[in-house]
C-alpha positions as a Markdown table, in Angstrom:
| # | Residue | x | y | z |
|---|---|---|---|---|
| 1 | Unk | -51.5 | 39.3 | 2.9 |
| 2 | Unk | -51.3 | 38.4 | 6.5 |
| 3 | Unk | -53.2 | 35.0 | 6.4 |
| 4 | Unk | -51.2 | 34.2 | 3.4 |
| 5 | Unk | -47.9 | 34.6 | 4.9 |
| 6 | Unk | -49.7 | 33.0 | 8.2 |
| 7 | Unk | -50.4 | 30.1 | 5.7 |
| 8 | Unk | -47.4 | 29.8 | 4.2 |
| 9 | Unk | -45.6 | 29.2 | 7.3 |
| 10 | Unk | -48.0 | 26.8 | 8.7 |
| 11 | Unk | -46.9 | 24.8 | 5.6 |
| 12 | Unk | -43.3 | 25.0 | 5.7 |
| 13 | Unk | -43.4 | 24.0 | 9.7 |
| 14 | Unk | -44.0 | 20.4 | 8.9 |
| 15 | Unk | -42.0 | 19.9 | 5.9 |
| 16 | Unk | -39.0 | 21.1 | 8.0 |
| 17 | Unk | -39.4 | 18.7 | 10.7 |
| 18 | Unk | -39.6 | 16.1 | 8.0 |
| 19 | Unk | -36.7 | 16.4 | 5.9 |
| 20 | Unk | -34.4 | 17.1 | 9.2 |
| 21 | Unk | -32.8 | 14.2 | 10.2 |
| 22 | Unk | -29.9 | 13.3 | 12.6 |
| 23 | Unk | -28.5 | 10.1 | 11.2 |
| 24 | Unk | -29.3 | 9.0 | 8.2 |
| 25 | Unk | -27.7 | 5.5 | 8.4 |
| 26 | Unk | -30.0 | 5.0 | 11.2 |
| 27 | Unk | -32.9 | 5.0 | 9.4 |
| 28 | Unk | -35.0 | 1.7 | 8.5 |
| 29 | Unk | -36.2 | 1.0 | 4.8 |
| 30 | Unk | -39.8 | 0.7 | 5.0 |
| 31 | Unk | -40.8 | -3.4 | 4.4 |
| 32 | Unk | -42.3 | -3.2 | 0.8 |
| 33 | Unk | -45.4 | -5.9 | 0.9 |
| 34 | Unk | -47.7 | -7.7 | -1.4 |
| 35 | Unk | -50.5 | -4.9 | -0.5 |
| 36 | Unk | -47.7 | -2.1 | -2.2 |
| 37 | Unk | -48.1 | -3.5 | -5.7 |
| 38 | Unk | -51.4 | -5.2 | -6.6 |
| 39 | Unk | -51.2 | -5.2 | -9.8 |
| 40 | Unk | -47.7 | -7.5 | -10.0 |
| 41 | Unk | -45.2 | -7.0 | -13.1 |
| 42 | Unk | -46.4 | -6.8 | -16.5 |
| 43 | Unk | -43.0 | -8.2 | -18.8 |
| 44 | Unk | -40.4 | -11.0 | -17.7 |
| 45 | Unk | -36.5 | -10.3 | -17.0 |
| 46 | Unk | -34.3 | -12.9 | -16.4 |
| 47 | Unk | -30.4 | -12.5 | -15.7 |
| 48 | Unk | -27.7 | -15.2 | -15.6 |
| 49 | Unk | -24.1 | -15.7 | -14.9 |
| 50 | Unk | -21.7 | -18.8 | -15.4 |
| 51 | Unk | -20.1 | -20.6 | -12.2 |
| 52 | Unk | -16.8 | -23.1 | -12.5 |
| 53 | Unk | -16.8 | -26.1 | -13.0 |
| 54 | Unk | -15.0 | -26.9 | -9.2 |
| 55 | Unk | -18.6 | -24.9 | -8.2 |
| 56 | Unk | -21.1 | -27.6 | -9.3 |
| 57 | Unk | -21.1 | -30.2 | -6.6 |
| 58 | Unk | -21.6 | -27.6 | -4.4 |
| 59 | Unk | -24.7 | -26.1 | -6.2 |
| 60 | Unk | -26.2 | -29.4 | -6.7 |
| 61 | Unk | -26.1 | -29.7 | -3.0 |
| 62 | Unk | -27.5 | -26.3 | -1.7 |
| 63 | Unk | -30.1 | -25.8 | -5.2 |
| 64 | Unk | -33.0 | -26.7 | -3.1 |
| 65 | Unk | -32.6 | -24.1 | -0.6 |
| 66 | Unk | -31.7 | -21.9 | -3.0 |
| 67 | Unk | -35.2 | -22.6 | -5.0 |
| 68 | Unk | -37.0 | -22.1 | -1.6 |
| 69 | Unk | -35.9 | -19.1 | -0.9 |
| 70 | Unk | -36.3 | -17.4 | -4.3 |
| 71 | Unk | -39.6 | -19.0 | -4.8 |
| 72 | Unk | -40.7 | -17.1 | -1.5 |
| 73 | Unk | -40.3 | -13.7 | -3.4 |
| 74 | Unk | -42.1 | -14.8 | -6.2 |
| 75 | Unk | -38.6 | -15.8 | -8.5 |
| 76 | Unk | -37.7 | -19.0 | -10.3 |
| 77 | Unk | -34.1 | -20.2 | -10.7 |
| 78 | Unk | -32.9 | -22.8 | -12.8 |
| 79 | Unk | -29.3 | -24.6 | -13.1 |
| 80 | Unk | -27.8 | -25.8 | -15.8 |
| 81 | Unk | -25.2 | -28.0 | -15.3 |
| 82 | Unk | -24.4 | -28.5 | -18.8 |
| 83 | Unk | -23.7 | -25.3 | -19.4 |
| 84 | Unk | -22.3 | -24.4 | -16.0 |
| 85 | Unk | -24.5 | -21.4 | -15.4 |
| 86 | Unk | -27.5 | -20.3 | -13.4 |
| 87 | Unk | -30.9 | -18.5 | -14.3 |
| 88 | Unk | -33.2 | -16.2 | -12.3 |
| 89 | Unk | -36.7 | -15.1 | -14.1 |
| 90 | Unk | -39.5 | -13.4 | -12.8 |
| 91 | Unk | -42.9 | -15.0 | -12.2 |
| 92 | Unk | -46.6 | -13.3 | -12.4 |
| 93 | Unk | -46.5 | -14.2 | -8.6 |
| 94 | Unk | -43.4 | -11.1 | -8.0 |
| 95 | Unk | -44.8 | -8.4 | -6.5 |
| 96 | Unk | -41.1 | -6.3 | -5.5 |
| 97 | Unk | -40.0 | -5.0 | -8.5 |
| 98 | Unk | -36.3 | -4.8 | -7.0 |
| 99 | Unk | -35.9 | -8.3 | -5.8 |
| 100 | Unk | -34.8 | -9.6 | -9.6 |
| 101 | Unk | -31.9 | -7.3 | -8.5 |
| 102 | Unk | -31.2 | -9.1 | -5.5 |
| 103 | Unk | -31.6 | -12.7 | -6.5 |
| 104 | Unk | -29.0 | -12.0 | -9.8 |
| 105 | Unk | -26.7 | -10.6 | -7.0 |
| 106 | Unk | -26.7 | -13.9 | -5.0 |
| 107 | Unk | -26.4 | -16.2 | -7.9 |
| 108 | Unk | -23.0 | -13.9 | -8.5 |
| 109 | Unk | -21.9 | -14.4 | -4.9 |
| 110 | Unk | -22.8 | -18.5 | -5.6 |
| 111 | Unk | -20.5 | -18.6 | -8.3 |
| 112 | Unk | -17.7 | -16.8 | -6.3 |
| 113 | Unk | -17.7 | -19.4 | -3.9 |
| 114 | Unk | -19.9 | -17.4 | -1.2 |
| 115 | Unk | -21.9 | -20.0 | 0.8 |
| 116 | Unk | -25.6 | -20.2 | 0.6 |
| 117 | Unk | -25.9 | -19.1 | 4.2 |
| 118 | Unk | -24.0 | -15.6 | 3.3 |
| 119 | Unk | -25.5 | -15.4 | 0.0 |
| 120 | Unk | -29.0 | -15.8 | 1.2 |
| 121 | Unk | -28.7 | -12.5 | 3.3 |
| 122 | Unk | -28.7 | -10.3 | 0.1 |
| 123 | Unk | -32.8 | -10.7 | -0.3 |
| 124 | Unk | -33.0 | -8.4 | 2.9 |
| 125 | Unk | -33.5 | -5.2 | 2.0 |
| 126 | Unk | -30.9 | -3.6 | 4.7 |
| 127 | Unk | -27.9 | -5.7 | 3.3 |
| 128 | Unk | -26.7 | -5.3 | -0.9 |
| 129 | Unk | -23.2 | -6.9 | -2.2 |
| 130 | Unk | -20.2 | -5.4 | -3.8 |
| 131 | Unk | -17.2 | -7.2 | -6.1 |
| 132 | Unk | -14.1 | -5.2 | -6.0 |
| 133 | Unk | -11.3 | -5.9 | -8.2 |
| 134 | Unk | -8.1 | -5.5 | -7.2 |
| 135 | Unk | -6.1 | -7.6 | -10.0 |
| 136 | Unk | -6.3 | -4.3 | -12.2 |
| 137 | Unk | -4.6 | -1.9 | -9.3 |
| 138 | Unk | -1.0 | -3.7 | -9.4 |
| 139 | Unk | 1.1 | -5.0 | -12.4 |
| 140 | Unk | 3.5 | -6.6 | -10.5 |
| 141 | Unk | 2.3 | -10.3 | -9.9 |
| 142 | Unk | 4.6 | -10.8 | -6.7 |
| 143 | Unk | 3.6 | -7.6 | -5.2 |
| 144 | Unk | 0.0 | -8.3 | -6.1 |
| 145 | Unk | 0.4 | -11.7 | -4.3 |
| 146 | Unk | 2.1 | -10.2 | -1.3 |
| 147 | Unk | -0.3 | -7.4 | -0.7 |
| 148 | Unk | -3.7 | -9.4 | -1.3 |
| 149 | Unk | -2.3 | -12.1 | 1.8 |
| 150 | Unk | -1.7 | -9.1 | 4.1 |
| 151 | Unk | -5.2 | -8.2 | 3.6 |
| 152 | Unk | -6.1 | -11.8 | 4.5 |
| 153 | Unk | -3.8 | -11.7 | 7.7 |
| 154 | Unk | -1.3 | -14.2 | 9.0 |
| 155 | Unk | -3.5 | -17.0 | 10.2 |
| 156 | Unk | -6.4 | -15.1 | 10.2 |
| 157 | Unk | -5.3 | -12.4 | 12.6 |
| 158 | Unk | -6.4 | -9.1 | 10.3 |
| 159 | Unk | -9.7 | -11.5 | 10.3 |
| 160 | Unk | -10.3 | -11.4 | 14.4 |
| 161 | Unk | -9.0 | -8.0 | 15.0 |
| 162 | Unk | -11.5 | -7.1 | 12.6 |
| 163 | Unk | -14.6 | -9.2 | 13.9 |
| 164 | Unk | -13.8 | -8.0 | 17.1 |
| 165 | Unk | -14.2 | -4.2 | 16.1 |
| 166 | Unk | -17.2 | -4.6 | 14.4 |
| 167 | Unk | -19.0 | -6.8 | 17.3 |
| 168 | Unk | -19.4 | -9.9 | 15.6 |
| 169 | Unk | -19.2 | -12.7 | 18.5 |
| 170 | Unk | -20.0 | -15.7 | 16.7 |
| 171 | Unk | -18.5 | -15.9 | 13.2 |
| 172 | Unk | -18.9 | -18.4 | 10.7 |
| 173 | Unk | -16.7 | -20.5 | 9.7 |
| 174 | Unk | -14.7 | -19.9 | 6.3 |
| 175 | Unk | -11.7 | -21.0 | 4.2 |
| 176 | Unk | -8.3 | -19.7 | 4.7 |
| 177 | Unk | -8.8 | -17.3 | 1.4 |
| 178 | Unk | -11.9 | -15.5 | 3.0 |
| 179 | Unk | -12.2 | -12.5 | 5.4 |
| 180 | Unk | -15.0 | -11.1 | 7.3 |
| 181 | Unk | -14.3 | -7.4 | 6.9 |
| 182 | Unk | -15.4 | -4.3 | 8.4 |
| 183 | Unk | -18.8 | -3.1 | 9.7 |
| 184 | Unk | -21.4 | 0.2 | 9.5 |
| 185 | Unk | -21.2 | 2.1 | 12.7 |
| 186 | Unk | -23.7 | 4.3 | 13.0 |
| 187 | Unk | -25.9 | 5.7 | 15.9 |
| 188 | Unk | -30.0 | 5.5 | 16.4 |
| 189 | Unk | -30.9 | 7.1 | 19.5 |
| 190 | Unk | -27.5 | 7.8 | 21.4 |
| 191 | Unk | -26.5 | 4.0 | 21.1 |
| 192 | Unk | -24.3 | 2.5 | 18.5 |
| 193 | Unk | -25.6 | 0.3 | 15.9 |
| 194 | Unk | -23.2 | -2.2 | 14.5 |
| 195 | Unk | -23.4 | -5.0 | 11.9 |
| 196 | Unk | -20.7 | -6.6 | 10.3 |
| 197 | Unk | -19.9 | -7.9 | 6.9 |
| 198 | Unk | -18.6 | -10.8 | 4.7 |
| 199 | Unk | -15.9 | -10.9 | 2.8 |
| 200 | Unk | -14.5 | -13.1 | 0.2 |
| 201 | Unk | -11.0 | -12.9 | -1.2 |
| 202 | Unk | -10.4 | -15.1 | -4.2 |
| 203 | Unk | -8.2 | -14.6 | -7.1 |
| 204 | Unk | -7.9 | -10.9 | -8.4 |
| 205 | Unk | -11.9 | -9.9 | -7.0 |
| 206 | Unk | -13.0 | -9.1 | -3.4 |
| 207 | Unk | -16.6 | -10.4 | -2.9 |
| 208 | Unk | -18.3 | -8.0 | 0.0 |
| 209 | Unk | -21.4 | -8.6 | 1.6 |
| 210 | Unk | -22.8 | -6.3 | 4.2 |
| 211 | Unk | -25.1 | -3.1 | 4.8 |
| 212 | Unk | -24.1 | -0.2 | 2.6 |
| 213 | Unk | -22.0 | 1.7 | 4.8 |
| 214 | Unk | -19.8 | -1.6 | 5.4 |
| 215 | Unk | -19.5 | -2.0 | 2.0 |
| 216 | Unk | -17.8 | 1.7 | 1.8 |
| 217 | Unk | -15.4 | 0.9 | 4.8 |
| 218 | Unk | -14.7 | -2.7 | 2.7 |
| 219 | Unk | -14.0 | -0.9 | -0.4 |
| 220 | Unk | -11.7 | 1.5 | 1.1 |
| 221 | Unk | -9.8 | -0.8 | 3.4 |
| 222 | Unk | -9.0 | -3.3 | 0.1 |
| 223 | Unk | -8.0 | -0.6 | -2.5 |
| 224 | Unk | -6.1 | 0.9 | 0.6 |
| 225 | Unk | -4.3 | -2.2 | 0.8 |
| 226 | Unk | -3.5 | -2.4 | -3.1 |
| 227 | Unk | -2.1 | 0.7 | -2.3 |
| 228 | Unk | 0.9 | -0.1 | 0.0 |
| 229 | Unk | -1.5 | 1.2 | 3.0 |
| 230 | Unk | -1.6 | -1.8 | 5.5 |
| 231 | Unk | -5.3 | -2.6 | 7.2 |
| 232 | Unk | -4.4 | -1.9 | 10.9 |
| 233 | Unk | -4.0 | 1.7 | 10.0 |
| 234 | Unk | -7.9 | 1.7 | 8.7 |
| 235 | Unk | -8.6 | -0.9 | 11.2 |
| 236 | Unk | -7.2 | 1.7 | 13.9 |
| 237 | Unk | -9.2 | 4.5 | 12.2 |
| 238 | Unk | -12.2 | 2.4 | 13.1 |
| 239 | Unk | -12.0 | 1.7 | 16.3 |
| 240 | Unk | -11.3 | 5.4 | 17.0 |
| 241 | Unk | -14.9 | 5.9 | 15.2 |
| 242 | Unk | -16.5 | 3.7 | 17.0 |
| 243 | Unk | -15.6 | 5.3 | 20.6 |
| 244 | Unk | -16.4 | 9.0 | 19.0 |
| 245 | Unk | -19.8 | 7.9 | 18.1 |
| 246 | Unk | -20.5 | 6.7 | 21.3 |
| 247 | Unk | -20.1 | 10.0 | 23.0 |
| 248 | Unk | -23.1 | 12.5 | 22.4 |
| 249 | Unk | -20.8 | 15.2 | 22.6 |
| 250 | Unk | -18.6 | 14.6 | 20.1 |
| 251 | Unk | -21.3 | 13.1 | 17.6 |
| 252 | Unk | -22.2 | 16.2 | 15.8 |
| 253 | Unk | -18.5 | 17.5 | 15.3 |
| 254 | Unk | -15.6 | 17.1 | 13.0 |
| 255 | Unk | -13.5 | 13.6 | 13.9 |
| 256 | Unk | -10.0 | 14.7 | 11.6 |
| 257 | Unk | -8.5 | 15.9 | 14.7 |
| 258 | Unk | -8.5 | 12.8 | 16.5 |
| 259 | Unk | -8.2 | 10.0 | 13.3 |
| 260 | Unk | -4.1 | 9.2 | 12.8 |
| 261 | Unk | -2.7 | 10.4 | 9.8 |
| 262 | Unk | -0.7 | 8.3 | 8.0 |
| 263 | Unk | 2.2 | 9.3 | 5.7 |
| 264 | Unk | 3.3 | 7.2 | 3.3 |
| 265 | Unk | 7.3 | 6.6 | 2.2 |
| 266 | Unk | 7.5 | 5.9 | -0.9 |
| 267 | Unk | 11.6 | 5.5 | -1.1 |
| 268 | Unk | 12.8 | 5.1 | -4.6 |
| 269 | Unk | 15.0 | 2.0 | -5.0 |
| 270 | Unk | 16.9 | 3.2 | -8.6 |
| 271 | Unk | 20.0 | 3.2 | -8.7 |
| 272 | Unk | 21.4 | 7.1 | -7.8 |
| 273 | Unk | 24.1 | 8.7 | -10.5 |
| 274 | Unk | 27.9 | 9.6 | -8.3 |
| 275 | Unk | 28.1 | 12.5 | -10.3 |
| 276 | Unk | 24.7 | 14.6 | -9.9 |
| 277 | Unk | 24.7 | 17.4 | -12.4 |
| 278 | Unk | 23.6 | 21.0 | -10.7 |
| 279 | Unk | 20.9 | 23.0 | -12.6 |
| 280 | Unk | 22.4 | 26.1 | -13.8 |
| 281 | Unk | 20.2 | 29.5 | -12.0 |
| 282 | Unk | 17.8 | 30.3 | -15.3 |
| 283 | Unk | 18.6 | 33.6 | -16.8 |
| 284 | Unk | 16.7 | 35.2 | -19.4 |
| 285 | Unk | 19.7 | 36.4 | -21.0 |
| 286 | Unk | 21.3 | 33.9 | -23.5 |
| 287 | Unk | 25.2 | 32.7 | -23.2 |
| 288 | Unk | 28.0 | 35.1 | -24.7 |
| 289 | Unk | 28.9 | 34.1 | -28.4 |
| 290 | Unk | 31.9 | 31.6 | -28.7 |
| 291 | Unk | 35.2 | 33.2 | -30.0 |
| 292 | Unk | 36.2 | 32.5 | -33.7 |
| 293 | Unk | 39.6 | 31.8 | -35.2 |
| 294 | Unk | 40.2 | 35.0 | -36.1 |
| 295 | Unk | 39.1 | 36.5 | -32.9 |
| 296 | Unk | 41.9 | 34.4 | -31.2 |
| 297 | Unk | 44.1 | 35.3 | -33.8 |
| 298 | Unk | 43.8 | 38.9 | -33.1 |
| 299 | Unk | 44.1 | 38.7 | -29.1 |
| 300 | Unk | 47.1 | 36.5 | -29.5 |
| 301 | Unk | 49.2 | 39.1 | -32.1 |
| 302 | Unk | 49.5 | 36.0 | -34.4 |
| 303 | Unk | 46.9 | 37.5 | -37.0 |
| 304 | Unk | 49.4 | 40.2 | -37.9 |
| 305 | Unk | 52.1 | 37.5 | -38.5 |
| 306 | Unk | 53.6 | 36.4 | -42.0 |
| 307 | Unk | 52.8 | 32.6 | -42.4 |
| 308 | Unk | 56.0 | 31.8 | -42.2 |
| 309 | Unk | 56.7 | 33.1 | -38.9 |
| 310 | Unk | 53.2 | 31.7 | -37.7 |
| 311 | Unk | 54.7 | 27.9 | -38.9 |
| 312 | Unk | 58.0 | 28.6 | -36.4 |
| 313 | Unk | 56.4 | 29.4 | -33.6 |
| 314 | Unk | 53.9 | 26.6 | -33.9 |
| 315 | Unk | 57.0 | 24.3 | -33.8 |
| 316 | Unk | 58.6 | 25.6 | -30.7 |
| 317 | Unk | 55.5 | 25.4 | -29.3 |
| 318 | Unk | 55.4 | 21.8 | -30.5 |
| 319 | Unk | 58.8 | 20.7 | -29.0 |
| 320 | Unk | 58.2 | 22.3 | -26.2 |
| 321 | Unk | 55.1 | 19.9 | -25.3 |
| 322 | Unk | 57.5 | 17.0 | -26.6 |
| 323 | Unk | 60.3 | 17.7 | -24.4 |
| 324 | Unk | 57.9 | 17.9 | -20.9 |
| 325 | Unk | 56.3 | 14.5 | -22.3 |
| 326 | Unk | 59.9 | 12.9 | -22.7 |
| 327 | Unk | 60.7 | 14.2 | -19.4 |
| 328 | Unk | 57.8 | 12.8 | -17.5 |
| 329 | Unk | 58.4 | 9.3 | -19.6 |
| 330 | Unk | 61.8 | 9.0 | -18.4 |
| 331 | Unk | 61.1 | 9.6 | -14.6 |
| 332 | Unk | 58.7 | 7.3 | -14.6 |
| 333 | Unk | 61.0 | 4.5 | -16.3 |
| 334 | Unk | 63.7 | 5.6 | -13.4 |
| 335 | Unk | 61.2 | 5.0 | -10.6 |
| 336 | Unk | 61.6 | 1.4 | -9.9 |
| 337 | Unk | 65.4 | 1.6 | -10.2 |
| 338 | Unk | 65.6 | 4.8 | -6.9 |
| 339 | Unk | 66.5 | 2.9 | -3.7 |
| 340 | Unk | 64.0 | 3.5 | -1.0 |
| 341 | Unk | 64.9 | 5.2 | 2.0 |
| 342 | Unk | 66.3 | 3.4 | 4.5 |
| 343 | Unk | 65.0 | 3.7 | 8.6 |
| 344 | Unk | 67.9 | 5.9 | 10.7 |
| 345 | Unk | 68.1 | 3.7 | 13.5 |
| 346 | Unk | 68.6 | 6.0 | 16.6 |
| 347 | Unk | 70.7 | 3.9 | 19.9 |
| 348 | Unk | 68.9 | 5.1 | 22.8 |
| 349 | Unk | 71.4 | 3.7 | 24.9 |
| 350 | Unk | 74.9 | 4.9 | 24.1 |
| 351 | Unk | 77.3 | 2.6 | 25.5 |
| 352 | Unk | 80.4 | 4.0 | 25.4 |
| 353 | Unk | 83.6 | 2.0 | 26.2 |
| 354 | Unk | 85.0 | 3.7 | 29.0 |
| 355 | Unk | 81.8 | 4.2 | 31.1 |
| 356 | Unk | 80.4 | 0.9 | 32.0 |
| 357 | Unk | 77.9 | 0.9 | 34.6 |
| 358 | Unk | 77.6 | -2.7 | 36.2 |
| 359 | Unk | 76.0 | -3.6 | 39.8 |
| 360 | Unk | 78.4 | -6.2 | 41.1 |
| 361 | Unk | 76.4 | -7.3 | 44.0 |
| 362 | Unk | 73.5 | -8.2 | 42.4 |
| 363 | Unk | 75.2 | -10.4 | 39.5 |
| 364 | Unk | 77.2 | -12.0 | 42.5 |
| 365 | Unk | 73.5 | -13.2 | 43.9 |
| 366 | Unk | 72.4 | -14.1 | 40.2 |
| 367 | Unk | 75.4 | -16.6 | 39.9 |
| 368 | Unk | 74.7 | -18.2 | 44.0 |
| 369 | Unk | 70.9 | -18.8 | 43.3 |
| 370 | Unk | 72.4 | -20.7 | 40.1 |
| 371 | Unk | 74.3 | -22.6 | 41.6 |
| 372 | Unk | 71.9 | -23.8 | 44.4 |
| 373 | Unk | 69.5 | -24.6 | 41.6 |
| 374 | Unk | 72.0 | -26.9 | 40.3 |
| 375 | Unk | 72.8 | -28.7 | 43.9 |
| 376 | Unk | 69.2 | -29.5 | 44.4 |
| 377 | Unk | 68.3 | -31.0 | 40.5 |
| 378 | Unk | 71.4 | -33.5 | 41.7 |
C-alpha cells in the first residue's frame, strides 16, 4: 500500500506544476504547422458575405494582396463584382483546419470598410475580430447619434487618450468615423505586455480588431457608452490597471478598492403632479360601513317625524341657505360703490398763528447777497 500511495503521488507532482499557471493571458498559442496535419482536409467549406457597392473600387484595388495572403494558408478567394460579394473556399493544399475561420472573418472586416492592412492581422493566431452592434441598444435616433460620436471623440481626442494608454506610438491613419480602441494588459514575467486594437465605428455596428482580451475591454467600453456611461470613466479604469499590474505586489490581489466607482443619475425629466396624493398606512382591517338614510334619519330625530312636519323643516332649512346667498350677492354688488379710505394727513409742523419763529438776521443777509448779485450782472 506504501509504494502505491508513493506512486500515486509521484504522479500527481507533475500534473500540478502543469495545470498551475500565473497568467493565463500571458501565455503563447503554440504555432500550428504543416508537420501537425499531414493528412490535409478531406471535404470543402466555403463562406461568403456581400460588400456595398461604394466598397468595390476599393477591393478591386487591394484583391491581389488579398489573394496572396490567403493563398499562403492554403485558401482561395474569389470576387464577384456582379454580385457584390466575396468567396473564401478551402483548397487540398489547407493544412489548419481553423484558418477558413479566420479568412471569412477578414472578408467581413473588408466589407465593413476595415483596410486590408488591419484586416490582414486576423490570420495571426494571437489576434480574432468582433462586430458589436449598438443600433439595437437605443431607440431614440438623436440619442443614438449623440452617444455613438462621443465614443468617437471630438476631433479624435477619445482616439489619442486611448492610443496613448494602450502604448500604441505610431498609429495608422483612419477616417474621422473610426477609433482605435482599447488594448490587453496583461503581465509575462513581472513586465507588462500591451497590444492595442482597431476599431471601426460605422453606422449602427462597431467593428473590433485586436487580441481577445482587447476585444473584452472594446466591448464593454462601446455598450458602456450606449449606456449613458462616458469612455473616460473606462478609459480611467484602465489606466489605473495598467499601473496595478506593474507592481508585483499588488498583482495577485483584488483591484475594486482602488478602480473609481461610478454612479449614474438617471434624473427623470416628466413632468411632476402639484398635488402628490399620500399613500394611506395599509391596515388589514377594512374601512367602517357608510351610513344609510335611515341611519341619518334616526341620529337626526327626523325618522320619528310625521311627513308633514319633515316637508317644513326642509323649507326653513331651504330659506335659510337662500337668505345667506342673497346676502353675500348683495355685498358683493355694494363693493365697488364703498369709498376707499382716505390717508389722515398728520402736520408735523404745527404753525400756530401767534408763535412764529423767524431769524431776522439771517433773512436780512439773504436779501444783501441778492442784491450784490444784482449790481454785478449790471
Amino acid at each position: 500500500m506504501s509504494d502505491d500511495s508513493d506512486s500515486d503521488t509521484g504522479v500527481n507532482k507533475p500534473v500540478k506544476s502543469i495545470l498551475q499557471v500565473d497568467d493565463a493571458w500571458a501565455l503563447k498559442l503554440p504555432e500550428f504547422r504543416k508537420e501537425d496535419n499531414p493528412h490535409k482536409l478531406l471535404e470543402e467549406s466555403s463562406f461568403a458575405t456581400l460588400f456595398p457597392r461604394y466598397r468595390e473600387h476599393y477591393l478591386r484595388e487591394c484583391w491581389p494582396l488579398v489573394q496572396k495572403s490567403l493563398d499562403e494558408h492554403g485558401i482561395n478567394a474569389t470576387l464577384d463584382v456582379i454580385e457584390g460579394s466575396m468567396t473564401v473556399r478551402t483548397t487540398p493544399k489547407m493544412w489548419d483546419p481553423y484558418i477558413i475561420i479566420k479568412a471569412r472573418d477578414m472578408i467581413k472586416l473588408l466589407s465593413r470598410s476595415v483596410p486590408y492592412e488591419q484586416a490582414v492581422r486576423v490570420l495571426q493566431d494571437e489576434i480574432s475580430s468582433d462586430i458589436i452592434k449598438i443600433g439595437s441598444l437605443l431607440r431614440n435616433r438623436e440619442k443614438f447619434v449623440k452617444r455613438r460620436q462621443r465614443l468617437i471623440g471630438p476631433n479624435g481626442c477619445t482616439l489619442k487618450s486611448i492610443e496613448l494608454l494602450t502604448g500604441h506610438s505610431a498609429a495608422p491613419k483612419r477616417s474621422d468615423t473610426s477609433v482605435s480602441c482599447c488594448a490587453s494588459v496583461s503581465t509575462t514575467h513581472g513586465e507588462a505586455y500591451e497590444t492595442s486594437c482597431y476599431v471601426l465605428v460605422q453606422g449602427q455596428t462597431v467593428a473590433a480588431l485586436g487580441p481577445y482580451k482587447g476585444l473584452q475591454q472594446v466591448r464593454q467600453i462601446s455598450e458602456d457608452t450606449m449606456k449613458n456611461i462616458h469612455p473616460i470613466y473606462n478609459i480611467k479604469a484602465l489606466m489605473i490597471k495598467r499601473e496595478l499590474a506593474r507592481d508585483p505586489k499588488l498583482r495577485s490581489e483584488n483591484w475594486e478598492r482602488f478602480l473609481p466607482k461610478f454612479s449614474g443619475k438617471n434624473v427623470s425629466k416628466r413632468k411632476q403632479p402639484k398635488l402628490k396624493k399620500q399613500k394611506k398606512e395599509y391596515t388589514p382591517f377594512p374601512p367602517p360601513q357608510p351610513e344609510s338614510k335611515v341611519d341619518k334619519l334616526l341620529a337626526s330625530g327626523e325618522y320619528f317625524l310625521k311627513e308633514e312636519h319633515r316637508q317644513a323643516r326642509r323649507r326653513k332649512e331651504k330659506t335659510q341657505k337662500q337668505e345667506e346667498a342673497s346676502k353675500l350677492r348683495e355685498e358683493k354688488r355694494k363693493q365697488p360703490f364703498v369709498p376707499p379710505e382716505e390717508p389722515k394727513v398728520t402736520n408735523t409742523a404745527t404753525v400756530s398763528a401767534g408763535k412764529v419763529d423767524i431769524d431776522i438776521e439771517a433773512l436780512r443777509k439773504k436779501v444783501n447777497n441778492a442784491q450784490k448779485k444784482r449790481k454785478h450782472k449790471l
